[in-house]
DOVO-150921 format. One record per residue (C-alpha): x, y, z; residue number from 1; chain; residue in one letter. Coordinates in Angstrom, 3 decimals, padded with zeros to 6 digits. Layout:
N
<node x="X" y="Y" z="Z" i="NUM" ch="A" aa="A"/>
...
//
This chain:
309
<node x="-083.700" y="-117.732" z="-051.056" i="1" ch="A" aa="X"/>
<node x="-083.455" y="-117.409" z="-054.443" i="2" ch="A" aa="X"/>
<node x="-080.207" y="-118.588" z="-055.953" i="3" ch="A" aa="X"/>
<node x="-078.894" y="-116.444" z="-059.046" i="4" ch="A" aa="X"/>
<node x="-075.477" y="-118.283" z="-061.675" i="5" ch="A" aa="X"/>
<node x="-074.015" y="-115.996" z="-063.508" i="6" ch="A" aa="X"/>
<node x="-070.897" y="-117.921" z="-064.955" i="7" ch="A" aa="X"/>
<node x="-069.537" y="-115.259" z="-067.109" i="8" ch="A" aa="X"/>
<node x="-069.904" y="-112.387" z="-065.242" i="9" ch="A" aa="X"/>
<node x="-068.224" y="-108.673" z="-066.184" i="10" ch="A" aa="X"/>
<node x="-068.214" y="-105.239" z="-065.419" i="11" ch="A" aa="X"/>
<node x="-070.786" y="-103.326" z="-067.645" i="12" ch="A" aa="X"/>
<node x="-069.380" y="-100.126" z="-068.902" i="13" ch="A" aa="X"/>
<node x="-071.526" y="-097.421" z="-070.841" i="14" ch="A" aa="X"/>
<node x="-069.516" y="-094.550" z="-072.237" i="15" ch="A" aa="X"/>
<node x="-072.051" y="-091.735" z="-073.609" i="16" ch="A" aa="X"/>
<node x="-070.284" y="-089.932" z="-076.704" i="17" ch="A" aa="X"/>
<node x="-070.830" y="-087.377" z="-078.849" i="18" ch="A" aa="X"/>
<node x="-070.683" y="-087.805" z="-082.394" i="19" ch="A" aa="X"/>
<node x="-068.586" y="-091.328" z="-082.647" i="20" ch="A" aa="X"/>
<node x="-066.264" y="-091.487" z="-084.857" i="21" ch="A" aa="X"/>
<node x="-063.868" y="-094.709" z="-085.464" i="22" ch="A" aa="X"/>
<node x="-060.234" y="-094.202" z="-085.857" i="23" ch="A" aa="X"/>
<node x="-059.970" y="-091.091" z="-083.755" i="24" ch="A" aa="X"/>
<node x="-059.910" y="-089.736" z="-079.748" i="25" ch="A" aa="X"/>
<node x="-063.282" y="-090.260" z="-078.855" i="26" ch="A" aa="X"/>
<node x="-063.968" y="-088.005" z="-075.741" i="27" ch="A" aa="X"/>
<node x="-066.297" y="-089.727" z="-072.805" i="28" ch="A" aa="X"/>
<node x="-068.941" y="-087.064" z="-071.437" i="29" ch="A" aa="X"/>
<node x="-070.521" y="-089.699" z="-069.026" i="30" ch="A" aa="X"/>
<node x="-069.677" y="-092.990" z="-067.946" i="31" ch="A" aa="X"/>
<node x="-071.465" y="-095.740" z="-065.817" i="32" ch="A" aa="X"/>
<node x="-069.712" y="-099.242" z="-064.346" i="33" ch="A" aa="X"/>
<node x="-072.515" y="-101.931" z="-062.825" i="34" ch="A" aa="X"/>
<node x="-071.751" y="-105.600" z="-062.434" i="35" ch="A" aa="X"/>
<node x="-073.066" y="-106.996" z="-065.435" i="36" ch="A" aa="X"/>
<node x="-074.010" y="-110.679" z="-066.899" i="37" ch="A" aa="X"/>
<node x="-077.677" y="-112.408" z="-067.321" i="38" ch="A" aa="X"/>
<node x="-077.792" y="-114.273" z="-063.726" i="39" ch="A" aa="X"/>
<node x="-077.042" y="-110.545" z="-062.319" i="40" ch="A" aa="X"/>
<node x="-079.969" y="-108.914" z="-064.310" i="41" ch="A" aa="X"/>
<node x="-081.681" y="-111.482" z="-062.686" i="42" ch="A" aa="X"/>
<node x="-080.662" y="-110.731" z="-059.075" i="43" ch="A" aa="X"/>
<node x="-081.206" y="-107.113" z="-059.060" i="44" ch="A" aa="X"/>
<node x="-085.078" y="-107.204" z="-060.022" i="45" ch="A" aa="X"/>
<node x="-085.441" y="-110.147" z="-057.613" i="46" ch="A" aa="X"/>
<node x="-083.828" y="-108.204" z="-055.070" i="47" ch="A" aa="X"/>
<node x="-085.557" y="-105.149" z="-055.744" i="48" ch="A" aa="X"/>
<node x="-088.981" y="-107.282" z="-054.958" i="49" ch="A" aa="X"/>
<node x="-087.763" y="-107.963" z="-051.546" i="50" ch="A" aa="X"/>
<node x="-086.528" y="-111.857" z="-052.019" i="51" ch="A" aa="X"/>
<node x="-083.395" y="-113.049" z="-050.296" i="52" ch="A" aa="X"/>
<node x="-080.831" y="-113.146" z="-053.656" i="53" ch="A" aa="X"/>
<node x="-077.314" y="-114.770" z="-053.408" i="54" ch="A" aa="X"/>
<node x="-075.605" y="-114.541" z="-056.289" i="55" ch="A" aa="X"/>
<node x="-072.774" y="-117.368" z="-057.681" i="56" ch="A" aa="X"/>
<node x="-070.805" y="-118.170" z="-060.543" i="57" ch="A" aa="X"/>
<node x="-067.274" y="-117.438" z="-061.597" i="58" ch="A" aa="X"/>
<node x="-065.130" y="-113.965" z="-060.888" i="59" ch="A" aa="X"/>
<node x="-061.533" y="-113.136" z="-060.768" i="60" ch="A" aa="X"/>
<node x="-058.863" y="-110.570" z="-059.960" i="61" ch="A" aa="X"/>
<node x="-059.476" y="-106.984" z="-058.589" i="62" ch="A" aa="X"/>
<node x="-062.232" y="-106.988" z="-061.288" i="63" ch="A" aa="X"/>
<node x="-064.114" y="-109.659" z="-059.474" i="64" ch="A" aa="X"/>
<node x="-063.936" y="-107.970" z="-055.926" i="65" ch="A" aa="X"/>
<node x="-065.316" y="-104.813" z="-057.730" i="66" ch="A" aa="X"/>
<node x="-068.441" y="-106.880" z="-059.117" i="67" ch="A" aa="X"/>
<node x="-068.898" y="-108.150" z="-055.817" i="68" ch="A" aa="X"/>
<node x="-068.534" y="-104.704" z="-053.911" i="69" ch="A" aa="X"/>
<node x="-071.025" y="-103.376" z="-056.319" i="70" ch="A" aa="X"/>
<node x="-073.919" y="-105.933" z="-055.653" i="71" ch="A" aa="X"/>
<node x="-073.686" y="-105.019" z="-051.988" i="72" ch="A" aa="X"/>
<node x="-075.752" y="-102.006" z="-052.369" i="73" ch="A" aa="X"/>
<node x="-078.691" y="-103.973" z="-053.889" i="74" ch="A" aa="X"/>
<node x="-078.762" y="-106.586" z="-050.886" i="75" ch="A" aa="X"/>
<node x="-077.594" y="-109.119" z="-053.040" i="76" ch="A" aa="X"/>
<node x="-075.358" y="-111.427" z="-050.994" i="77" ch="A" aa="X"/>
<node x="-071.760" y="-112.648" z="-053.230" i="78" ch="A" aa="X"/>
<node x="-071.264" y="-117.148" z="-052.843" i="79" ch="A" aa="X"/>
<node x="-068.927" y="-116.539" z="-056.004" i="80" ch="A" aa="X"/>
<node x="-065.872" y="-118.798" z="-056.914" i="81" ch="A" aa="X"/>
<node x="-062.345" y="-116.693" z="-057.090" i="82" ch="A" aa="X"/>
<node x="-060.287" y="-117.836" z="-060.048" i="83" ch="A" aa="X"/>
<node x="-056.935" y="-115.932" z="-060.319" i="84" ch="A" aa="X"/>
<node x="-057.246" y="-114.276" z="-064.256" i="85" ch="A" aa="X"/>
<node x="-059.321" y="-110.858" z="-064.057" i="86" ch="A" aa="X"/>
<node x="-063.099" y="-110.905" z="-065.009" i="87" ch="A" aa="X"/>
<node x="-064.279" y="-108.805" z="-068.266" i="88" ch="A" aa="X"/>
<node x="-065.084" y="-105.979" z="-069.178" i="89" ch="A" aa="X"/>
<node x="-068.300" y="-105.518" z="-071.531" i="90" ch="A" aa="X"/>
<node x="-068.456" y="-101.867" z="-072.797" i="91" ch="A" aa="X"/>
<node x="-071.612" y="-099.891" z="-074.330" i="92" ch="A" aa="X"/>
<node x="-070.573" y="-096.879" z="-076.274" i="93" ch="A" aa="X"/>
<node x="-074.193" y="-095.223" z="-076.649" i="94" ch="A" aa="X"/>
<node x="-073.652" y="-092.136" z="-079.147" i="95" ch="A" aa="X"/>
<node x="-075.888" y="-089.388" z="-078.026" i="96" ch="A" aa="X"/>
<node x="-076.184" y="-087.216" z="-081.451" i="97" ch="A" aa="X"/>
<node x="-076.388" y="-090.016" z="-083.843" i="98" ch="A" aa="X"/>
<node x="-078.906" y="-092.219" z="-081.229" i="99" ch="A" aa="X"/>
<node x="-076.406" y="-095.129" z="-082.148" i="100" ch="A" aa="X"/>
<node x="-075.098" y="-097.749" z="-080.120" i="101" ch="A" aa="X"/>
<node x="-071.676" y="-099.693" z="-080.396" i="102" ch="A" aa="X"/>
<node x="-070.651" y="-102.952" z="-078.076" i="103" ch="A" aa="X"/>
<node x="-067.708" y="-104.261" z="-076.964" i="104" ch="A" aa="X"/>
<node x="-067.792" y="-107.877" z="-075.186" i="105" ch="A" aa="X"/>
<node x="-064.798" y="-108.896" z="-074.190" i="106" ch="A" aa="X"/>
<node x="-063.946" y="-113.139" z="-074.067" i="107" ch="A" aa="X"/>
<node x="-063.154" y="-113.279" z="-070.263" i="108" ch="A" aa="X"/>
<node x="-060.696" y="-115.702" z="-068.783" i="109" ch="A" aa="X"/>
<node x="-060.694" y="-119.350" z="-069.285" i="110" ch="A" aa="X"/>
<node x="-061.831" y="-122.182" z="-067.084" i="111" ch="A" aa="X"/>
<node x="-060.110" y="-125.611" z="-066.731" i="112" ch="A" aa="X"/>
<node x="-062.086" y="-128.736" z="-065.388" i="113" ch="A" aa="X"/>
<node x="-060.661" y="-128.628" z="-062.431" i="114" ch="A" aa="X"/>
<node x="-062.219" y="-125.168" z="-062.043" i="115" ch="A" aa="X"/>
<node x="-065.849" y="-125.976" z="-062.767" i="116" ch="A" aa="X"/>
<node x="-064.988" y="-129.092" z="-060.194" i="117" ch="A" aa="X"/>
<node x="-064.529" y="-126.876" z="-057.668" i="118" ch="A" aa="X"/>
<node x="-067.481" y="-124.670" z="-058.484" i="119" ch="A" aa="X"/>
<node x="-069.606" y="-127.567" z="-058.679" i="120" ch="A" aa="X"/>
<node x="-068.912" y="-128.625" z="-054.893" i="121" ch="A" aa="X"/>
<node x="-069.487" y="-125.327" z="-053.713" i="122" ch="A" aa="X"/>
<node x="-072.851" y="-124.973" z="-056.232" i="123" ch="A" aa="X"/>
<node x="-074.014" y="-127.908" z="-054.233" i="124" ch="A" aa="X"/>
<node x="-073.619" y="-126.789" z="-050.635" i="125" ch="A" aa="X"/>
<node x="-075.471" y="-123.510" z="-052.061" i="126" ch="A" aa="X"/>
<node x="-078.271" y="-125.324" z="-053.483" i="127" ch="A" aa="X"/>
<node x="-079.224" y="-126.978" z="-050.032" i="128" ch="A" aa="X"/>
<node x="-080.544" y="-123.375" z="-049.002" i="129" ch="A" aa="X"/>
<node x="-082.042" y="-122.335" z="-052.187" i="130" ch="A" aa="X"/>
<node x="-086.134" y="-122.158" z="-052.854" i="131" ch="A" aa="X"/>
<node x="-085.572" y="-121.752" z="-056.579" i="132" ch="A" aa="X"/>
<node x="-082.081" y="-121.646" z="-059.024" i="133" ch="A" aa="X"/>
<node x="-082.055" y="-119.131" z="-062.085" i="134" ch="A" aa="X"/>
<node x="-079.096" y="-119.917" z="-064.331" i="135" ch="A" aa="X"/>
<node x="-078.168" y="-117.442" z="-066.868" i="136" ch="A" aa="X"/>
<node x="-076.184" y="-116.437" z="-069.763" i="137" ch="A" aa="X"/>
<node x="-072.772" y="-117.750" z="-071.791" i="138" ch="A" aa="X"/>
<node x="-070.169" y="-119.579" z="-070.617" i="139" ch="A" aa="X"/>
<node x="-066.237" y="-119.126" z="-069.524" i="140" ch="A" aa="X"/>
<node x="-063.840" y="-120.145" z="-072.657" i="141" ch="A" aa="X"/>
<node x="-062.721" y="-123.917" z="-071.783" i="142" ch="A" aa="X"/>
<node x="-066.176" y="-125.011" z="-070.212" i="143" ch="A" aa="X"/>
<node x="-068.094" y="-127.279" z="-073.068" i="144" ch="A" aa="X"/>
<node x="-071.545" y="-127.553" z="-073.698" i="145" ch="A" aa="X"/>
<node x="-072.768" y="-129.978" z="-071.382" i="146" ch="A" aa="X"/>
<node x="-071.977" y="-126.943" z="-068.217" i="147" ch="A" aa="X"/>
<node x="-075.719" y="-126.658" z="-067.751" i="148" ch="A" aa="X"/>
<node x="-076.633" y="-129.416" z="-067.962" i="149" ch="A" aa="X"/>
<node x="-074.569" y="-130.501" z="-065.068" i="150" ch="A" aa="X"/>
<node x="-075.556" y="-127.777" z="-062.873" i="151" ch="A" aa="X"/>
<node x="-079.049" y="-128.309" z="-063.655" i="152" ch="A" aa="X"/>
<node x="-078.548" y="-131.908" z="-062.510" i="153" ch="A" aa="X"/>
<node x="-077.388" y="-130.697" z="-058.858" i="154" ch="A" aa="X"/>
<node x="-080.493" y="-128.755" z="-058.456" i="155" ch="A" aa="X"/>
<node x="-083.132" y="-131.663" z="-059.993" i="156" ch="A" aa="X"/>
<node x="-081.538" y="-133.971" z="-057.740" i="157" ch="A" aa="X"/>
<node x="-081.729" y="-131.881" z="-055.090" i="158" ch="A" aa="X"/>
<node x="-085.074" y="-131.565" z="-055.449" i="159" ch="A" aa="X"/>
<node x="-085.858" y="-127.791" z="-055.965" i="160" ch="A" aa="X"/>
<node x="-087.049" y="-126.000" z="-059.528" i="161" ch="A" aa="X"/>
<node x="-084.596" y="-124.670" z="-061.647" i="162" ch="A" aa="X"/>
<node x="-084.272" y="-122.198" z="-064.333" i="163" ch="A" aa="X"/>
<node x="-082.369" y="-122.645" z="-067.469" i="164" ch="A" aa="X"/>
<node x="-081.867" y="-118.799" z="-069.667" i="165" ch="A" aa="X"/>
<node x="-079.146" y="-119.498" z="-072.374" i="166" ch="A" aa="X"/>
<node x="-079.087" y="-120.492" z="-075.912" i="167" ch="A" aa="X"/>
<node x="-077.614" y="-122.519" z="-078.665" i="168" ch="A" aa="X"/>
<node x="-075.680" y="-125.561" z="-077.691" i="169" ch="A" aa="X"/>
<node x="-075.697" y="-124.668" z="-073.694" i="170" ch="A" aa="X"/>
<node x="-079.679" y="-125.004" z="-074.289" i="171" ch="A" aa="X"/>
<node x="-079.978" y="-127.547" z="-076.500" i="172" ch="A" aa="X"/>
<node x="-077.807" y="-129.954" z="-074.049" i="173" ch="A" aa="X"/>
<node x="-079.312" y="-128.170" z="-070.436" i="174" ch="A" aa="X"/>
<node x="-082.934" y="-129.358" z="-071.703" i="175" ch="A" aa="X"/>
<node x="-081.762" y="-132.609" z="-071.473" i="176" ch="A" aa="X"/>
<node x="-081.915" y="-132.685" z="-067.877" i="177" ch="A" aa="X"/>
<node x="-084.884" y="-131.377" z="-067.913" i="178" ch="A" aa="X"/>
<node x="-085.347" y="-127.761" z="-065.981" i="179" ch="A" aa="X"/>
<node x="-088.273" y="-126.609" z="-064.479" i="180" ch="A" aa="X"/>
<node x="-088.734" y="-123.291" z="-066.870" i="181" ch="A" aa="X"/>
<node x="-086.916" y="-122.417" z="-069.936" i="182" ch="A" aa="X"/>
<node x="-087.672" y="-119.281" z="-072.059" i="183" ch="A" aa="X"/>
<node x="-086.773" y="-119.487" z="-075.592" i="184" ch="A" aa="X"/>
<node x="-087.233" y="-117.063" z="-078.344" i="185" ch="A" aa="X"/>
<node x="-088.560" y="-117.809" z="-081.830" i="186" ch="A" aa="X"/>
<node x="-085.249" y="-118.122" z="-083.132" i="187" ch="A" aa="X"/>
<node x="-083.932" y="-121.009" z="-080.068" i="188" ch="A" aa="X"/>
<node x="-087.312" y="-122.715" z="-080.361" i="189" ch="A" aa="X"/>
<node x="-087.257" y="-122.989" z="-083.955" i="190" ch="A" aa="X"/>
<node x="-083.300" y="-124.548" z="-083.210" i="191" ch="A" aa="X"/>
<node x="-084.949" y="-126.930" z="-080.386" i="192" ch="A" aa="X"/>
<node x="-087.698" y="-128.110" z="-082.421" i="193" ch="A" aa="X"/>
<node x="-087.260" y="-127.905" z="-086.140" i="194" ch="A" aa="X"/>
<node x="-090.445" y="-126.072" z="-086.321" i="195" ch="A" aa="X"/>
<node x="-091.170" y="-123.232" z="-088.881" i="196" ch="A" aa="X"/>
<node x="-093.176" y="-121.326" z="-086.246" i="197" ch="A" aa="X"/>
<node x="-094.509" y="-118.993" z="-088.254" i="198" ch="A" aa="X"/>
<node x="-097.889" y="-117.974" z="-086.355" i="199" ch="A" aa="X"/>
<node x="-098.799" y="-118.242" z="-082.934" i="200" ch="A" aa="X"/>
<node x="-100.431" y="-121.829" z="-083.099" i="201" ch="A" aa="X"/>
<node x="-096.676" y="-123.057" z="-084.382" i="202" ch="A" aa="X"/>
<node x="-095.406" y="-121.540" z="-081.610" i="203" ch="A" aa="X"/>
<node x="-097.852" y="-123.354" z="-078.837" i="204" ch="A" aa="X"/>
<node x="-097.273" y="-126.536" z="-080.660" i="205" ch="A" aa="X"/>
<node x="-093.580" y="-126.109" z="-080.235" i="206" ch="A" aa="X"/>
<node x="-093.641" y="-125.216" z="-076.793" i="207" ch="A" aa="X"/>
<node x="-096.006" y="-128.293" z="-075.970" i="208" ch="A" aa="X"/>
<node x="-093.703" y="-130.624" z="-078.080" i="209" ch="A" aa="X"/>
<node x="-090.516" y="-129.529" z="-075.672" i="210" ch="A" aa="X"/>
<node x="-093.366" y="-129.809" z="-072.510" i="211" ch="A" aa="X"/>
<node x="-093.625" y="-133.043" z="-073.374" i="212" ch="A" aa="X"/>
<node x="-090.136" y="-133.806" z="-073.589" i="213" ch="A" aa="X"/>
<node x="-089.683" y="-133.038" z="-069.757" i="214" ch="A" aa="X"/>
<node x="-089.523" y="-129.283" z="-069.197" i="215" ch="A" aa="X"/>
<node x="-092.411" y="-128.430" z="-066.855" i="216" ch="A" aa="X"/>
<node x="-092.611" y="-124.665" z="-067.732" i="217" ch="A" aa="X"/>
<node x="-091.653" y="-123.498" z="-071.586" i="218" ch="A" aa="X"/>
<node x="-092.361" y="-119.478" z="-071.460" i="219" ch="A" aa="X"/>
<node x="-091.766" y="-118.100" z="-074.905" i="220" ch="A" aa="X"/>
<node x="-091.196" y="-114.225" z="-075.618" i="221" ch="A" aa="X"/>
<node x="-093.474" y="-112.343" z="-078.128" i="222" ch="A" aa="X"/>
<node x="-091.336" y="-109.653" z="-078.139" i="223" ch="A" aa="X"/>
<node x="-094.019" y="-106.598" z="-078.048" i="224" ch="A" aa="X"/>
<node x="-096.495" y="-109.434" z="-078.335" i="225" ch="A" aa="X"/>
<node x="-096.180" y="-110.034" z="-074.988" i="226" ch="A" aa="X"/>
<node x="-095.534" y="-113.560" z="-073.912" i="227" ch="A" aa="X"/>
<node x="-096.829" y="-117.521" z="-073.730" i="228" ch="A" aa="X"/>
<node x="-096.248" y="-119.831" z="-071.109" i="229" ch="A" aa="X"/>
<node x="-097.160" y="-123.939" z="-071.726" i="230" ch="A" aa="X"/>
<node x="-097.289" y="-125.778" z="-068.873" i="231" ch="A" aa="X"/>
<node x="-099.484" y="-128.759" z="-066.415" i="232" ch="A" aa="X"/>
<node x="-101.660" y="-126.036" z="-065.667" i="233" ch="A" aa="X"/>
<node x="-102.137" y="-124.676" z="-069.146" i="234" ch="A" aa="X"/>
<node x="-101.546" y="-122.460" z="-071.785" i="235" ch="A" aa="X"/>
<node x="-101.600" y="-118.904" z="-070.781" i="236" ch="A" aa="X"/>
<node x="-100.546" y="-115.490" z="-073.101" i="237" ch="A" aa="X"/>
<node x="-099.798" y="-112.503" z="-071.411" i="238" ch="A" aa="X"/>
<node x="-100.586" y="-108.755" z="-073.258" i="239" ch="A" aa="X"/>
<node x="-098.957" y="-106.382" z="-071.787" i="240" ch="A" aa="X"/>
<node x="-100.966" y="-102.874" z="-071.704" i="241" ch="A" aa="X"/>
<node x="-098.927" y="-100.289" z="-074.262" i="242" ch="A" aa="X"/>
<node x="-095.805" y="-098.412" z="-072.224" i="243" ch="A" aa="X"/>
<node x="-093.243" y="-095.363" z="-072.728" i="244" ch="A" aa="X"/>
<node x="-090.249" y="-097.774" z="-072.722" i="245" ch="A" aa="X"/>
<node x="-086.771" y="-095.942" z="-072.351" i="246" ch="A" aa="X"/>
<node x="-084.408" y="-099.186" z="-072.195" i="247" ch="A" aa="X"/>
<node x="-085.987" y="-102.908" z="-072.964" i="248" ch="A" aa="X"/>
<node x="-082.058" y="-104.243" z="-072.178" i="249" ch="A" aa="X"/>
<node x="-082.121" y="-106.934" z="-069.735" i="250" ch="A" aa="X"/>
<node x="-086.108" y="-107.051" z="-069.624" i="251" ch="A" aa="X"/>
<node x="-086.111" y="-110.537" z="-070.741" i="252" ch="A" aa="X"/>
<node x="-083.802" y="-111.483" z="-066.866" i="253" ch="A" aa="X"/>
<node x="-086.126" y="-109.194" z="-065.295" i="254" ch="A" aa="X"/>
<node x="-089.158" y="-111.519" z="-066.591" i="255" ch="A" aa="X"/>
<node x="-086.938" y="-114.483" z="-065.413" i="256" ch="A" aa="X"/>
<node x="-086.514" y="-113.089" z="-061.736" i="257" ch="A" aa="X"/>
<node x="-090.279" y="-112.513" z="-061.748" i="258" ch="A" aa="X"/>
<node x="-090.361" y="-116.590" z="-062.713" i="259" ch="A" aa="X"/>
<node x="-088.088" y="-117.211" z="-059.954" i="260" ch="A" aa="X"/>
<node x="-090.049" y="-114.718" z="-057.427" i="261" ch="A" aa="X"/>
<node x="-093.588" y="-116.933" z="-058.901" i="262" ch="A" aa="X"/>
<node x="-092.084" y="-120.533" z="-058.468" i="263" ch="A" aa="X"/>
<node x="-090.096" y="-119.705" z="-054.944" i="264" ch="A" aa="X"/>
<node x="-093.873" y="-118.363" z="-053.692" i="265" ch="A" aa="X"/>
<node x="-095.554" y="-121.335" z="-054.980" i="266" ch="A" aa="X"/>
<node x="-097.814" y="-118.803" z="-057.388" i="267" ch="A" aa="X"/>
<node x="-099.838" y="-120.589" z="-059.703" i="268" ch="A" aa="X"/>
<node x="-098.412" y="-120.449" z="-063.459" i="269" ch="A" aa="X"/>
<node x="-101.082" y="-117.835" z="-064.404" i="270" ch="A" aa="X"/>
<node x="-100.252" y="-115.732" z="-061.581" i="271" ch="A" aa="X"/>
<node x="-096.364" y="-116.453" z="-062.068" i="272" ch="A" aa="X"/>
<node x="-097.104" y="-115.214" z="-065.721" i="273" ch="A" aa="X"/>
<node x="-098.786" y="-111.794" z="-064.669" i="274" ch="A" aa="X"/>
<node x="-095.867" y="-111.174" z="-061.986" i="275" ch="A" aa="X"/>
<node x="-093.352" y="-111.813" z="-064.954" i="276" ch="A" aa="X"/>
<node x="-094.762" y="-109.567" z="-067.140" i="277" ch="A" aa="X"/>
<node x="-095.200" y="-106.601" z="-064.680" i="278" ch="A" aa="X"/>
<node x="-092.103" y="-106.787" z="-063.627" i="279" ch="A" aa="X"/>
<node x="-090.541" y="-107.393" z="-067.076" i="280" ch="A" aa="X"/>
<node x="-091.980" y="-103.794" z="-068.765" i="281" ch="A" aa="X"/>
<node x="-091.915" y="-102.246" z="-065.299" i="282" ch="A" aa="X"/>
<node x="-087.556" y="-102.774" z="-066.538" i="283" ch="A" aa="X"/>
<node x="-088.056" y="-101.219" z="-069.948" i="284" ch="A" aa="X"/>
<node x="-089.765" y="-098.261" z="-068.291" i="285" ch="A" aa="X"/>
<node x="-086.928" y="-097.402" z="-066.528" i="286" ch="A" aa="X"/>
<node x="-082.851" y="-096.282" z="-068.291" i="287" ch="A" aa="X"/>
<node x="-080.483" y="-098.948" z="-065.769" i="288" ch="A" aa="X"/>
<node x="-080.090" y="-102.230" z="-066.663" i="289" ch="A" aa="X"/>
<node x="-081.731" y="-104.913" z="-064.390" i="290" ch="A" aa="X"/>
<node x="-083.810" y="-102.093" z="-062.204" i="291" ch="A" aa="X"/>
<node x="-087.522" y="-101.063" z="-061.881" i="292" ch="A" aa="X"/>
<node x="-089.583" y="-099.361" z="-059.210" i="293" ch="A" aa="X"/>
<node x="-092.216" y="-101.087" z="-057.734" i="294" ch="A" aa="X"/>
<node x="-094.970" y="-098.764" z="-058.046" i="295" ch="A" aa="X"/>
<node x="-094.696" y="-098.907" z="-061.581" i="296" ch="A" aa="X"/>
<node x="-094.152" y="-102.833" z="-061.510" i="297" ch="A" aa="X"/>
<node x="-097.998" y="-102.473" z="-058.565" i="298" ch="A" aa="X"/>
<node x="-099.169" y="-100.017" z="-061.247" i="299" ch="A" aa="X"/>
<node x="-099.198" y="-102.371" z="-064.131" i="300" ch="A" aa="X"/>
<node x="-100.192" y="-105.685" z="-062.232" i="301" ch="A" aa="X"/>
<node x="-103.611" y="-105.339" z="-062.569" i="302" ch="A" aa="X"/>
<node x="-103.511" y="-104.342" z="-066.557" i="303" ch="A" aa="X"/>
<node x="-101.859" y="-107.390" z="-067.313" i="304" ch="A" aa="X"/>
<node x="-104.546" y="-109.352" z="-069.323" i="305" ch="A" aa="X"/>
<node x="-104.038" y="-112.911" z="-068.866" i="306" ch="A" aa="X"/>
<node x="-105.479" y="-115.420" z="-071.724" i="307" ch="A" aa="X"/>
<node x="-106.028" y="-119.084" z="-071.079" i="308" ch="A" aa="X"/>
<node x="-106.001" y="-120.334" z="-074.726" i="309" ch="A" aa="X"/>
//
């Protein structure tokens, strides 16, 4: 079972408009409502491959139940914790004549520590049945940057690999309890390292440097590039072969669910790599968020070229 946290979860709304225009009645010629939130881009692809997915974190109010209505469809299985203040709303207004794209993220309630208390003792219970833990995303107002960190605790002393996707603060302090796999950018491992990395040795020497510092798996995006993964095994760079991508939103959690799919399976890191990356542009290939089809993802697999540098 692979267990998904998505502390800040919302409902993602895309309006499609023609011809914005700020200040004045805008009318709405489509709209689209799917849970939303990192950990749940990370469930859907996962459950899409055929893994058992149960999906925690925080929701609230009648726009909670909705998120957790919605993720019934995809086999995904809701462990959330109910807090009484209603979960966001994160609207995409996608402007279909000027090809322009306005967001809207809204806060979301606020958590006390007697909240995160709570979720902690039921995080724990749902770690016991967990193969691998992908944790996702920002945080609640009220919770502090050590919230990762604490989670990522539970699941090191429970013995199973864990995944830490954030950034900023919420990474900087989560690395210091050492997850199994990060996967920073240039921009967070610049932040984690003080490096310039300004070509792709930099960048490995970076990635080894947090290695060493207790993270057994630091996978770095390339953007079109493709990708790098450091680890005990190696250092491996995926290229991925040239596709007709319609929506590269959420690709980065649909890499991190093929991660979780590789380290749940036992996969080798080069093989965990290829799986990632097939998956991961399999996502941009298709126009919803945190979806692919798996003949495209089979299609790809094998044009993956995987470098041991």
């Amino acid at each position: 079972m692979i267990l998904t946290v998505t502390l800040n979860a919302a409902i993602d709304k895309r309006y499609v408009v023609d011809d914005f225009k700020v200040g004045e009645v805008n009318r709405v010629r489509e709209c689209t409502y799917v849970p939303g939130g990192k950990g749940l881009n990370v469930s859907k692809p996962a459950s899409i491959y055929g893994a058992e997915v149960v999906a925690t974190g925080f929701v609230g109010g009648h726009a909670g139940n909705y998120i957790e209505d919605a993720l019934k469809p995809f086999g995904i299985r809701s462990a959330f914790y109910h807090v009484d203040a209603e979960s966001r709303s994160c609207i995409n207004i996608w402007d279909e004549v000027n090809h322009v794209q306005t967001e809207f993220l809204e806060p979301g309630f606020t958590l006390t520590e007697t909240d995160f208390e709570g979720f902690e003792k039921k995080f724990r219970d749902l770690v016991k049945d967990a193969s691998v833990v992908a944790m996702s995303g920002s945080v609640p107002k009220g919770l502090d940057g050590t919230a990762y960190q604490r989670l990522v605790k539970i699941v090191k002393d429970a013995g199973k690999p864990v995944i830490l996707d954030t950034s900023g603060k919420l990474l900087e302090e989560g690395i210091k309890a050492a997850p199994t796999l990060i996967k920073p950018n240039i921009d967070e491992i610049r932040m984690l390292t003080g490096k310039h990395c300004n070509d792709i040795n930099d960048i490995i020497e970076a990635a080894k440097a947090i290695h060493a510092g207790g993270v057994e798996i630091v996978a770095v995006s390339l953007g079109a590039d493709g990708s790098l993964a450091v680890g005990d095994e190696g250092i491996f760079r995926a290229v991925v072969p040239k596709i007709d991508a319609v929506n590269t939103v959420g690709c980065g959690d649909s890499m991190i669910a093929g991660f979780a799919l590789g380290l749940s399976e036992g996969l080798s890191l080069e093989e965990t790599l290829r799986r990632a990356s097939a998956i991961s542009a399999a996502a941009a290939m298709r126009e919803e968020t945190g979806f692919f089809v798996m003949e495209d993802m089979e299609a790809l697999l094998p044009k993956i070229e995987i470098k041991r540098l």
